[in-house]
N, C-alpha and C positions, 0 to 999 in steps of 0.2 A: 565441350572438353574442359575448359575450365571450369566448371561448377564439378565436375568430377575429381580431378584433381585436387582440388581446396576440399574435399569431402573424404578421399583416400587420406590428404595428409592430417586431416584432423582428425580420422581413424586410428592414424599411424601412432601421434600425439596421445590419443586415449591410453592406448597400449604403453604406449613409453611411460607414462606417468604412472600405471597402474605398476611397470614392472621395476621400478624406483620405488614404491612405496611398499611392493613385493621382497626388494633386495632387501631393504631397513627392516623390515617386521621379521625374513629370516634369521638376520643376524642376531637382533636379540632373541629367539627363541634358540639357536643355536646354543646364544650361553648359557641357559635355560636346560640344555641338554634334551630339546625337543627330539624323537624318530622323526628321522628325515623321510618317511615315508609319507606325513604331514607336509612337510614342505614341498615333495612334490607334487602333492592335490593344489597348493597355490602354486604353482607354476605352471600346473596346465590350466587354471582358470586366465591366467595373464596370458598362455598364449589364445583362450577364446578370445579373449578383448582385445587382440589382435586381428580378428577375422570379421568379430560379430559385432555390425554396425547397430544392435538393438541393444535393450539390457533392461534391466528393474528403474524403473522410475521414480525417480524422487525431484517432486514437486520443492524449488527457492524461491523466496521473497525475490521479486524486482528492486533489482535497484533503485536507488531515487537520485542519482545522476542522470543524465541525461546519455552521456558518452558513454557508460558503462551501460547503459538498459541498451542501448543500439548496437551495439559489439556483442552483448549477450543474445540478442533474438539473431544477429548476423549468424552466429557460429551454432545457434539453434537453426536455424534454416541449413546450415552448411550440413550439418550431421540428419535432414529428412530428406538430402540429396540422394535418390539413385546413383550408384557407381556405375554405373552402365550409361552414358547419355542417349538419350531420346535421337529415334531417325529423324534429321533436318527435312521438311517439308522443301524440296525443290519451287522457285516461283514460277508460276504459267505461264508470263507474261516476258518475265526475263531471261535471257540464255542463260545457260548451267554455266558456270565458270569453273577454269579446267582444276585438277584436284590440287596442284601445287601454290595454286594461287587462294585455296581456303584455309592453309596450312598456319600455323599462330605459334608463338614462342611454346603455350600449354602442350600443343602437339610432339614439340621437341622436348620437352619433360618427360611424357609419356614415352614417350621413344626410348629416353636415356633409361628411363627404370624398366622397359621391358629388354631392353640389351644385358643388364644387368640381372634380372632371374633368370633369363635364357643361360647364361654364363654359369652361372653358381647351379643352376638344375643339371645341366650340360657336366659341370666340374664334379659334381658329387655320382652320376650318373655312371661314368667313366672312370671314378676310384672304385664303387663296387663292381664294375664288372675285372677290374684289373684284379679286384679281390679274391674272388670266384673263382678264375681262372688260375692264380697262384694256388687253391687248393683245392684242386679239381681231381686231385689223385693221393686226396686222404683216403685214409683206411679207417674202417669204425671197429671200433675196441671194445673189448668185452664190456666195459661200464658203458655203453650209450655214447659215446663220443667218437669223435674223428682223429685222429694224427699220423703223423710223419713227419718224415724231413723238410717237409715244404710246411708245416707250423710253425713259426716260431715263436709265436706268443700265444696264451688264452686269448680267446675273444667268441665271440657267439654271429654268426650271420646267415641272414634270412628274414623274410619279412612274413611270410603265412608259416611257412615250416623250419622255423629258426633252429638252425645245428650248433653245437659247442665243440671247437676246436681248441684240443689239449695237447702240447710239444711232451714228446715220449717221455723227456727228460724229467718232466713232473709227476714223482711219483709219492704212497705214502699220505701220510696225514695232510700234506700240505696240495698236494691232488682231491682229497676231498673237500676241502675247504674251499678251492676254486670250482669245484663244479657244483659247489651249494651254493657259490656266489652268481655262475651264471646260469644254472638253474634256476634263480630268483629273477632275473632277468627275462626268464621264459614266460614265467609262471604269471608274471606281472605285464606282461605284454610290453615290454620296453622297446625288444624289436621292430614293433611297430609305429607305437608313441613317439620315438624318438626321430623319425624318420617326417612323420607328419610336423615333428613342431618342425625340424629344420626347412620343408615347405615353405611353413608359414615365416619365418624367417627369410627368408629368400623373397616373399615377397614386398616387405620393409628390411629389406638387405642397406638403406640407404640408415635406417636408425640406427644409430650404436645402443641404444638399452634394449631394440631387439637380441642384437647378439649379443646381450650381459644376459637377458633371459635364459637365453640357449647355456650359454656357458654354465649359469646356477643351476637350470635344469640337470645339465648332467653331471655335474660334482656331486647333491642332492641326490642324482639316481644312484650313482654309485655309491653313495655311501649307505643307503639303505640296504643294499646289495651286501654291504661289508656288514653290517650290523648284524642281517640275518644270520653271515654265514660265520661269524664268531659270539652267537647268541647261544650261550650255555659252557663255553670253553674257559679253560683255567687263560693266567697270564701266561705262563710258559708257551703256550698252543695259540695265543692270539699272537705273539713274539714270532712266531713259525710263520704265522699267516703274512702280518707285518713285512718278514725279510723275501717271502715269496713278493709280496705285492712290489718291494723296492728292485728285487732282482730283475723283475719282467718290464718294469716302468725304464730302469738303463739298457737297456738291449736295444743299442740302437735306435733305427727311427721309430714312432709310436705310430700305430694305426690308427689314421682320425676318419678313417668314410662314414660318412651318416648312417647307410644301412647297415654296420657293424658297430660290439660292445665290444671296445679290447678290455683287458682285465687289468693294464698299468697305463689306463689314460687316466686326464684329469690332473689335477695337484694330488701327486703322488705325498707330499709332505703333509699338505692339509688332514687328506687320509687317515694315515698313520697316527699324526696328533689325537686324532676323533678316535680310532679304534682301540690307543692306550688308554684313553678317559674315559670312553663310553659306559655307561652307567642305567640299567633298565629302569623307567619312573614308576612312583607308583601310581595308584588306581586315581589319586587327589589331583597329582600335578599333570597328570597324562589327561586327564579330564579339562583342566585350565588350557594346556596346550591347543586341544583338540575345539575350544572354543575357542580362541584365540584364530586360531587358523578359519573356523567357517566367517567369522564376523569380516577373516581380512580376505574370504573367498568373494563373499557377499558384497564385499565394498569395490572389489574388484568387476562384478556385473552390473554394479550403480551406471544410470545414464541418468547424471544432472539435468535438469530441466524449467527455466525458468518460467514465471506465472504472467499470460500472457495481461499487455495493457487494457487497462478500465477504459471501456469505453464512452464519451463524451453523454451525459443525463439528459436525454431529449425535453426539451421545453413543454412544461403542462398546456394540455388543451383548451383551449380560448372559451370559456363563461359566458352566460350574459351579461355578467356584472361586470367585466372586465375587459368584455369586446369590444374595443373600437369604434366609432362610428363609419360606417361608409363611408366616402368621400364620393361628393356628388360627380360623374364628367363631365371634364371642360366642352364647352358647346361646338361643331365643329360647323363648319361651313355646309352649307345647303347648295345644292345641286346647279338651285337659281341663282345664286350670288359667285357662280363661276361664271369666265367669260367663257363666250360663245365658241371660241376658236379650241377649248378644249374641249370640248362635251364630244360623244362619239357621233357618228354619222350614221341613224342606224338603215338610212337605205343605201349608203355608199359607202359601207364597210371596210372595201379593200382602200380607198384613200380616206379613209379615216384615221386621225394620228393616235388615237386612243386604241388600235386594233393593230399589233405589228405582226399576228397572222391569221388567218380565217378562225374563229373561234366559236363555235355552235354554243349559243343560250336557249335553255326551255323557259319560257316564262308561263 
């Protein structure tokens, strides 16, 4: 159990670091005016490297301390750990000792963090179905959508046959703007994407740069979402969009279940900043972006791996010229030159001191 656990958290650790190194390389592409549609291909590669104990191998020099080469192969060994431990071989010999008494602090680790996905799987589990239930008696509308009384926000739910849910009240230019937003939601598979990373979240629910992931993932989604759906509109028309997006983000409480897209989640203010700026790149800079982002994809699947130790130059084979001479053996005592009272007895075998049990010779 222990070796599994120092193997989960060094897992955990991969992922954290990759998705620190993910948040920094967003930000400056952000100012860059990178498509967030880029940022989120890195963010689902950081939630792989949350899951996926392998990756691309890239070969480091060994240290030449001594402390640091032994910490390096440790946490190389920790990461060729199975996450699964091997069934303990029971001993033949010994009684089984009863199961409370094999029990070790690691166990109680284990324990606390599976209490803790049960909880959060449990908790998201039980907002979608509260979800469901509250709009189980929409009506679908001549555009392809659902509403009624009982919408009161956009938002998209469903994970194989994702539906879009429009409040009646939204109508007009600013009704098509939202349903080309969660239209792009569809079409992008987010319904489903978004449900799995939160999984994988849930189970490094104990990291906090897992839930920073979670969180830029879906800022990032959204706003590619927004991009689309004010892609080709005057400012006037993106202003529309804008006061939709702020209108539906105050309405009370916001819908946050994993298996649903509301249309005013997220940093409602970040949003709007981006959709007054936003600005299409061209062919030069979209192209730098797009490299930018695989080199910080790829670095993201990196599994470091140090160069194992030299081992010791076995000594050249012995010459004539260089062999030794035998050494003669020391002479040892003769048979004769023992006394009498040791020698065996060989017709009186059983009181013989040299025979302590019957012992058959072929001569």
């Amino acid at each position: 159990m222990r070796s599994t656990v120092l193997a989960f958290l060094l897992l955990s650790a991969r992922g954290g670091v990759a998705a620190l190194a993910a948040w920094l390389v967003c930000r400056v592409l952000r100012r860059a005016h990178a498509p967030s549609r880029l940022l989120c291909w890195l963010w689902l590669a950081v939630g792989l490297r949350f899951v996926l104990p392998w990756g691309i191998p890239l070969k480091l020099p060994r240290p030449e301390s001594a402390p640091l080469a032994a910490a390096a192969d440790t946490v190389q060994e920790l990461g060729e750990l199975p996450l699964l431990p091997p069934a303990p071989a029971a001993p033949a010999a010994a009684a089984p000792l009863p199961w409370y008494a094999r029990l070790t602090p690691w166990h109680a680790l284990a324990a606390v963090w599976l209490v803790g996905v049960l909880v959060l799987a449990v908790r998201g589990g039980i907002g979608y179905l509260k979800l469901k239930r509250c709009v189980a008696l929409a009506c679908k509308t001549p555009d392809g959508c659902y509403g009624g009384a009982c919408v009161p926000t956009p938002f998209t739910l469903g994970f194989v046959r994702p539906r879009v849910y429009l409040p009646d009240s939204l109508q007009g230019p600013a009704r098509q703007a939202v349903l080309l937003h969660e239209r792009t939601h569809i079409r992008r598979r987010d319904p489903l994407v978004k449900p799995l990373f939160y999984a994988v979240v849930c189970l490094h629910w104990f990291n906090p740069l897992a839930w920073l992931a979670l969180r830029a993932f879906e800022h990032d989604m959204e706003a590619a979402c927004d991009e689309a759906a004010v892609q080709g509109c005057t400012l006037a028309e993106r202003s529309t969009y804008c006061e939709s997006l702020l209108h539906f983000a105050m309405q009370g409480r916001p819908i946050r279940t994993p298996g649903s897209l509301a249309f005013g989640q997220g940093s409602v203010k970040e949003r709007i900043v981006h959709l007054l700026h936003y600005r299409r790149l061209g062919a030069g800079a979209l192209a730098l972006c797009a490299v930018a982002v695989g080199v910080s994809v790829t670095a993201c699947m990196v599994r470091p791996q140090v160069e194992a130790a030299h081992a010791a130059p076995e000594p050249p084979a012995a010459t004539a010229e260089t062999a030794a001479p035998t050494p003669t053996p020391a002479p040892t005592e003769t048979p004769a030159a023992m006394p009498a009272a040791t020698l065996p007895t060989l017709s009186d075998a059983a009181n013989s001191p040299r025979f302590a049990c019957p012992v058959q010779y072929k001569y």
